[in-house]
Structures are given as structure tokens and as C-alpha cells.
C-alpha positions in Angstrom: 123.5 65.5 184.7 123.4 64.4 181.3 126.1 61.7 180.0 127.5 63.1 176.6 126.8 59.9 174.5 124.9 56.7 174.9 126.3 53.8 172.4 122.5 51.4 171.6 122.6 48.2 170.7 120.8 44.9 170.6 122.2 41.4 169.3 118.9 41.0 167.8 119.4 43.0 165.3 121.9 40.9 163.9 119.0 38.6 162.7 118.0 41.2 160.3 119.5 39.2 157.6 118.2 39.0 154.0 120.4 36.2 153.0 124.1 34.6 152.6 124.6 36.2 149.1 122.7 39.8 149.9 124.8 43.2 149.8 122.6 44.3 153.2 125.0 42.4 155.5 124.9 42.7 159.6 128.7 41.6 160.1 129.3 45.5 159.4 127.8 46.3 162.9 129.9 43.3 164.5 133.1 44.7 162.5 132.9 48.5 163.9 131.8 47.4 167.4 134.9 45.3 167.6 136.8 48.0 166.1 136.1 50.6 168.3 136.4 48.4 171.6 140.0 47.5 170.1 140.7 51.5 170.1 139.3 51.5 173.7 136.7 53.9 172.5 134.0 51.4 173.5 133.1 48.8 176.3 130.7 45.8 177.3 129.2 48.1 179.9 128.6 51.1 177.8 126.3 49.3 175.4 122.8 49.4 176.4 120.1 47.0 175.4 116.9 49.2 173.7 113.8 49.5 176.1 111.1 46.8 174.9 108.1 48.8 173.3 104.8 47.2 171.9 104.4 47.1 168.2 100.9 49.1 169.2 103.3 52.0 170.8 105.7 51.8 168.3 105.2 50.5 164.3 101.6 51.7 164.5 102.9 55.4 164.4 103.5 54.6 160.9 102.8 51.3 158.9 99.8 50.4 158.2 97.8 47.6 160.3 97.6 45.2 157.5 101.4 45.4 156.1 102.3 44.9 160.0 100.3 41.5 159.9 101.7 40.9 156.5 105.2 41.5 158.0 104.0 38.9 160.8 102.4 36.1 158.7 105.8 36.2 156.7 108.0 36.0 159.2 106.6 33.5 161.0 105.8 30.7 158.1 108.0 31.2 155.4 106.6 28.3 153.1 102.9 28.8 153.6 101.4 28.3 149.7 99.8 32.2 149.6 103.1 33.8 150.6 103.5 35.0 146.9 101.0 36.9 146.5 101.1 38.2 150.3 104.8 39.2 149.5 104.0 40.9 146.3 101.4 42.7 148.1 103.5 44.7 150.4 107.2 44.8 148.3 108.7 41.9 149.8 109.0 39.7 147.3 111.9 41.3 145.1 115.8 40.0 145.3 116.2 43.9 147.0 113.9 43.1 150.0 112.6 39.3 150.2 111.1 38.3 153.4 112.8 35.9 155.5 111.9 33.7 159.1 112.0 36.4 161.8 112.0 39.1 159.9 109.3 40.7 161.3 110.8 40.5 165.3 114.4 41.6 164.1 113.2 44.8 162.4 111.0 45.4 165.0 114.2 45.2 167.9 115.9 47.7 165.5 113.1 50.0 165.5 113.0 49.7 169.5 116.8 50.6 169.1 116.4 53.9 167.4 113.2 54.9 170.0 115.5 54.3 173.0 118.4 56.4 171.2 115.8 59.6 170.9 114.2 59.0 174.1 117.3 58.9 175.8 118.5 62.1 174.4 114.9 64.0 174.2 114.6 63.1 178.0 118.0 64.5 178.9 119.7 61.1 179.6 122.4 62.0 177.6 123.3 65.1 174.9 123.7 62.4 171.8 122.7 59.0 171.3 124.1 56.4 168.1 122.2 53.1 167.3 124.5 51.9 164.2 121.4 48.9 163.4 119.0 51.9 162.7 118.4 53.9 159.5 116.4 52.0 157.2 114.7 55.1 155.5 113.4 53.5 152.6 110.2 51.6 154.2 106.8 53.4 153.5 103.8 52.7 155.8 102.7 50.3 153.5 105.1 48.4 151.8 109.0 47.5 151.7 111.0 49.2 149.8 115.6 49.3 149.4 116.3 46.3 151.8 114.1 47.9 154.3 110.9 46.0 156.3 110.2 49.0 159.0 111.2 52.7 158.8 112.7 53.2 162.4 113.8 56.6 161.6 110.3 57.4 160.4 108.7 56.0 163.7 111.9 57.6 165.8 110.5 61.1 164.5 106.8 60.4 164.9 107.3 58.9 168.8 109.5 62.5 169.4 106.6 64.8 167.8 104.1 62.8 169.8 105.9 62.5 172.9 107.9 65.9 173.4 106.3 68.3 171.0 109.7 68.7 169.4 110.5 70.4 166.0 113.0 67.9 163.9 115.7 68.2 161.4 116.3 64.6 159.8 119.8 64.6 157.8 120.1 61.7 155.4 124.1 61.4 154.3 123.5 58.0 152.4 124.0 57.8 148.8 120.8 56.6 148.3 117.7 59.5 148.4 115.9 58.7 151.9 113.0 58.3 150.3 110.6 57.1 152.5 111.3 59.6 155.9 110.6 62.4 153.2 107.2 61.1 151.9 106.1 59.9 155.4 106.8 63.8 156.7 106.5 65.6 153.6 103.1 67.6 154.5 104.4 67.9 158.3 105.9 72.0 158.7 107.3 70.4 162.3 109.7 67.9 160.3 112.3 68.9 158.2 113.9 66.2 155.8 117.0 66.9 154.6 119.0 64.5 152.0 122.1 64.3 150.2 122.6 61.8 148.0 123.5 60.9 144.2 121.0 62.3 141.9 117.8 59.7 140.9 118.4 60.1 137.4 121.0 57.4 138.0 120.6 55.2 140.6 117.5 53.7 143.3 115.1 55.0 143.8 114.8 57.6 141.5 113.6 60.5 143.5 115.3 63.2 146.1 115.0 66.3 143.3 115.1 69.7 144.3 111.4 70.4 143.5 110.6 67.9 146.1 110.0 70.5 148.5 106.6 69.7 150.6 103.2 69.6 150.3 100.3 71.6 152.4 101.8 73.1 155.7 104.6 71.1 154.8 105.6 72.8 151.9 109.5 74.3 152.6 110.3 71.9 155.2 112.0 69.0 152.6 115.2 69.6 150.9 117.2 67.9 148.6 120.5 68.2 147.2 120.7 65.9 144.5 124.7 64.9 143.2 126.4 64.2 140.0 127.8 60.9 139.7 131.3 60.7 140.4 131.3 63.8 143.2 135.0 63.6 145.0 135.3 64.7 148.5 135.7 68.4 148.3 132.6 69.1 146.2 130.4 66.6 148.7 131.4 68.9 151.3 131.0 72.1 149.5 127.6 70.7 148.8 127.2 69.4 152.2 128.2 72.6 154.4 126.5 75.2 151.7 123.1 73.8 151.7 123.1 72.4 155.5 123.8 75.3 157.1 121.3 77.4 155.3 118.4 74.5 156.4 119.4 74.3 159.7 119.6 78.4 160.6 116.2 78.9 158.5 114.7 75.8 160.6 115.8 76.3 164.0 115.3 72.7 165.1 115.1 71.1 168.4 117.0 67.7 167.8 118.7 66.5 165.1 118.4 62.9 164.2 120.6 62.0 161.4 121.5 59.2 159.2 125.1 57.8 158.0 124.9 55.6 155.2 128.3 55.2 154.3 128.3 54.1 150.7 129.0 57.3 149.0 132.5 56.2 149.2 134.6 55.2 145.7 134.7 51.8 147.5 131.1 50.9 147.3 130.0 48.9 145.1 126.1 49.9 144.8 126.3 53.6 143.5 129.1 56.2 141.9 129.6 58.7 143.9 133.8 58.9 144.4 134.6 60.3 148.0 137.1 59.2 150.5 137.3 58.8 154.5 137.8 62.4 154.4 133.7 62.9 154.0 133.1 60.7 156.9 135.3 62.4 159.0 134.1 65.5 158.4 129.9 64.8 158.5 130.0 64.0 162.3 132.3 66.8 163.2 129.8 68.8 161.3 126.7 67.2 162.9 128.7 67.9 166.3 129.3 71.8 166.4 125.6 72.3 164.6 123.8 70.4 167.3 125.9 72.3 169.9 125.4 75.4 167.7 121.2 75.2 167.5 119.3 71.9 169.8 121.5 72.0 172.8 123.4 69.2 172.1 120.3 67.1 170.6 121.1 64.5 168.3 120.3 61.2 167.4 122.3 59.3 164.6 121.9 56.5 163.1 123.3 53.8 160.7 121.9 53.1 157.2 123.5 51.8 153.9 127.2 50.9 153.1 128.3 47.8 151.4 131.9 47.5 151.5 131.6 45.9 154.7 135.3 45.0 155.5 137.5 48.5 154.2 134.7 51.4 154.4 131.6 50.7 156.9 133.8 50.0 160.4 136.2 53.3 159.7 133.3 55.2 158.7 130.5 54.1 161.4 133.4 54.4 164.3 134.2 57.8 163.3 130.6 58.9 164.3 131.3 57.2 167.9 134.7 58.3 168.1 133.5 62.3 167.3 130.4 61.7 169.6 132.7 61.3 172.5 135.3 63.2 171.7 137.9 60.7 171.6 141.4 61.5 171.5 141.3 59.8 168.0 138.8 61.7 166.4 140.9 64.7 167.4 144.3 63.9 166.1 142.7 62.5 162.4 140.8 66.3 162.7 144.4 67.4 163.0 145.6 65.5 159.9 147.6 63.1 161.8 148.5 60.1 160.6 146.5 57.5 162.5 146.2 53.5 162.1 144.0 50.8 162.6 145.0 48.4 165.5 147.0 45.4 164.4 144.6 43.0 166.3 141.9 44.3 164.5 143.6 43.7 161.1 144.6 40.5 162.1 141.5 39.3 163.4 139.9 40.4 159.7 142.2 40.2 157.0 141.7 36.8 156.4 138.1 36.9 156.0 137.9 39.9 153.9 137.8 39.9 150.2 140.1 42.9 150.0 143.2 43.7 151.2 141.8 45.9 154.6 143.3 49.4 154.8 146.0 50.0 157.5 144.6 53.6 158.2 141.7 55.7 159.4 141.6 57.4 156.7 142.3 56.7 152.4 145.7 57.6 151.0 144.4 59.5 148.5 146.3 58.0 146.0 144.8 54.3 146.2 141.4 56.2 144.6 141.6 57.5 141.4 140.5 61.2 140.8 138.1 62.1 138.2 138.8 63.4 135.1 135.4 65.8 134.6 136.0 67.3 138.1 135.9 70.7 137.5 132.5 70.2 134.8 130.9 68.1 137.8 131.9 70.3 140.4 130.2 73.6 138.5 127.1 71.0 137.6 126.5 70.4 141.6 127.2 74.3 142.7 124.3 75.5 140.4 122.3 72.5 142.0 123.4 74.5 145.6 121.9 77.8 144.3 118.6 76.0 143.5 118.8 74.6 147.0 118.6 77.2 148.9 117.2 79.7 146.9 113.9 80.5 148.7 115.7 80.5 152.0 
């Protein structure tokens, strides 16, 4: 019989590192592991090590053989005199995405972590699988691209249609367009890339419009619903559920794997969208009853961005664990009750964050300010809805 959740996770990963001063920081993973053992929502035992796979099975599904010896030579001499112009060769030589010692073998144990999450659901080891390390959408075959060296959602997808045949639904909820899944799958009819995100007019990397829709046999299977800056919570999820639910009945998937950048929050200091908690609450309990509703219980998710580290990334990440499992916690904050972070937690935290840390799950709405064009941005995003999904 099938267990309802496996939690994946290496300590590897945690060498995916670009560097003491960048945004892209793995104490986020080390922050909402901790906090969702302190709820008693997670233990040593249930964390599985990913399988070991061979960069030939694996990276080769996707990048190209010369950035993967790029990736290698970089990694493994990171003063060698030609690295320049290696590095500018395949996009890692930008303050974004600069290569760094073992680069290569850390993004290659997150990749292996997002493979064991969808083989372990696509074999019927368990109904849903979360590998918090994964998500790093914006890698293309050939170069890096938005702090990202490998794409191991891209290869995640590729292993599935190669291994089981399957049709997939990839949902991208981070603020940032995921670029590179859509152009990796965007003349495949099998995969269906879904984003939402703020629009590209604004902020990196400057794509994720609605007319990206496909090319060839692939033409209707990518979607893309594109947000005013400054979106608060309600219009996110008007967005959200409207558009969504429309790809998902017209697509009739077999898995979902899906993707939870968490920096679409007010708190985040990389874009301007202005939501709350209340959107990450409500994206996995959405993910949950559609997965349930059309792939049998199917899904994958995985990490991606999020840069306030300390108030928004553990609260938001835990809450895909917590609704995974259907924890007793997830249930009561569905209720609206009033739930708070454990002391020990706090205490164990507080004195190495740089903000005051939240005592709650989720925001009291009055610690982020509301917007004073709501109603003009709301109307801006609801006509962006009807473009959406007007061929389906």
C-alpha cells in the first residue's frame, strides 16, 4: 500500500551555496526542517536519502554534454587561468549565478533529489512526494540562468515521460516566470507548463506572457498568468484558482509536479508582488484536492525561490509538508485558528535573524500594508484571466 507522503532530502544539497553575501541561501531548508520536527510534523527516520543516479541517466535528459563538462571543469578548479571565458560561456560568470568549488556535485544531489521524489510517487511508493532543495526552474540545457546550475524539475519531467509514459502538469507558484521548464517543454503536447508569477515587464527574466502558449504539437499546452506588481492575497488567488482549474480540467494530467517559490510574499526582498501567509496556505490545500480530484493522488512538489529566509520561507515551505500529511496543524490554520510557532523554535532563531521572527503561522494582516490601487490592479489582473483561458 502506498504511504501518503515521502519527505526527500540530502545534506548535500546544503553545499549548493553561491556565496556568504548571496540572496540564494540553503539555511532556509535547515530553518523549515527544524521547524517542522519542532511541531512534531517531521522525524530523523522519515527523511530519506535520494537514490544515487549517473549524471549519464540523469542530467543528460536535458543539458547539453559540453555545459555538463563546463559545470565539471568549474567546479572542480576554481582558479584555473581560462575559467573566464569558460564561465561566460555557459552563464556562470554573473553575480546572479557564479560558479563556485563543488558546484557541479551539489546541484547534481539536488537533481537526484527531485528524481527520487517522482519515482517514488510514479511507482506507487507513496501518493505525494516533497524535496524542499529542488526547483531550480531557471537552468536551460545549455547555460545557467537565475541562481540556477541544473534544472531538476526539467530533468524530473523528462525521466517521468521517459520512464512511465506519463502526461504532466508542472505548476510554478514562484514569483519569478519558470522560465526555463517552459522553453525546455514548450513543443512537447505531453507536458503542460503552468506559471504564475509577476509580470516580466518588471522584474527577471522578462518572459512568462500570455502569448507564450507553445510551439509545434506543443502549441496549447503552456500557460501563463502574468501579475501586476503589487497583487495582495485575494486577487493571487482569484488568479490562481480561475486560471488553474480551467488548465487542469482541459489537460487531464497524470501527475502533478509543482513548484513553491515562496517569494511572492510582501516580505521578499527580490520582487513586488504583496501577498501574505494566507497564499501559502491556500496553494498546497489547492494542489491537495486537485491531485486527488484528477492524478490519483500524484504529485510531486518542490522548493524554488524565497529570500526572506528567517520570517517567510520556514512557515511557507512547512505548510506544503504540514497539508501533504494532513497534519492536525494544517487543519486548524484552514479553520482560521489562531496558531503559533513553537517557542523553541523562536528561541533557537531569533538571535540570528535580522528581523524580528513572527510569532504565528500566519501574518496579522495588519503588520503588511494594503495597497492603495487595489481595486485598478485587481481589474488589470482579471482581464489578464480572460486572456488566459480564453481558448479553453
Amino acid at each position: 500500500m502506498a504511504s501518503d507522503a515521502i519527505f526527500i532530502h540530502h545534506n548535500g544539497s546544503s553545499g549548493y551555496k553561491f556565496g556568504e553575501e548571496h540572496p540564494f541561501d540553503p539555511l532556509r531548508i535547515t530553518l523549515t526542517v527544524d521547524l517542522l520536527k519542532e511541531v512534531n510534523a517531521l522525524t530523523d527516520e522519515q527523511i530519506e536519502d535520494p537514490s544515487s543516479f549517473t549524471e549519464e541517466e540523469l542530467l543528460s535528459l536535458v543539458h547539453r554534454t559540453d555545459y555538463l563538462s563546463a559545470v565539471k571543469q568549474l567546479s572542480e578548479d576554481v582558479n584555473a587561468d581560462d575559467n573566464s571565458i569558460l564561465a561566460q560561456q555557459f552563464g556562470l560568470h554573473t553575480e546572479d549565478t557564479p560558479y563556485f568549488a563543488g558546484m557541479h556535485q551539489a546541484a547534481m544531489t539536488i537533481v537526484s533529489g527531485s528524481v527520487a521524489a517522482a519515482d517514488a510517487v510514479m511507482t506507487g511508493r507513496a501518493h505525494h512526494a516533497y524535496h524542499i532543495a529542488g526547483g531550480l526552474h531557471h537552468a536551460f540545457p545549455d547555460r545557467a540562468s537565475g541562481f540556477c546550475v541544473y534544472n531538476d524539475a526539467a530533468v524530473a519531467i523528462k525521466h517521468i515521460r521517459q520512464s512511465y509514459g506519463a502526461k504532466v502538469l508542472y505548476i510554478d507558484t514562484d514569483v519569478h516566470h519558470g522560465d526555463g521548464v517552459q522553453w525546455i517543454f514548450y513543443d512537447d503536447p505531453n507536458v503542460c507548463t503552468y506559471s504564475i508569477h509577476e509580470t516580466g515587464k518588471f522584474l527577471f527574466p522578462g518572459t512568462g506572457y500570455v502569448h507564450e502558449k507553445g510551439v509545434d504539437h506543443g502549441f496549447g499546452a503552456c500557460f501563463n498568468m502574468p501579475l501586476e506588481p503589487y497583487t495582495e492575497d485575494d486577487s493571487w488567488l482569484e488568479s490562481f484558482n480561475v486560471t488553474l482549474r480551467k488548465v487542469i480540467a482541459s489537460f487531464q494530467p497524470d501527475v502533478i509536479i509543482s513548484q513553491h517559490g515562496c517569494d511572492a510574499h510582501a516580505y521578499d526582498p527580490l520582487s513586488h508582488i504583496h501577498c501574505s501567509m494566507k497564499i501559502y496556505a491556500e496553494i498546497p490545500a489547492i494542489l491537495h484536492e486537485l491531485a486527488h480530484q484528477y492524478t490519483n493522488g500524484r504529485w510531486v512538489a518542490l522548493g524554488g525561490g524565497g529570500y526572506d529566509i528567517f520570517r517567510v520561507v520556514p512557515r511557507a515551505w512547512s505548510l506544503v509538508w504540514l497539508t501533504m500529511t494532513d497534519h492536525p496543524l494544517a487543519k486548524a490554520i484552514a479553520k482560521g485558528e489562531e496558531a503559533m510557532l513553537p517557542d523553541r523554535w523562536l528561541s533557537r532563531w531569533s538571535t540570528k535573524s535580522p528581523h524580528q521572527l513572527p510569532l504565528k503561522w500566519m501574518d496579522d494582516p495588519a503588520d503588511i500594508e494594503p495597497m492603495p490601487r487595489r481595486t485598478e490592479i485587481t481589474n488589470k489582473n482579471r482581464a489578464m484571466q480572460h486572456i488566459v483561458i480564453q481558448d479553453l
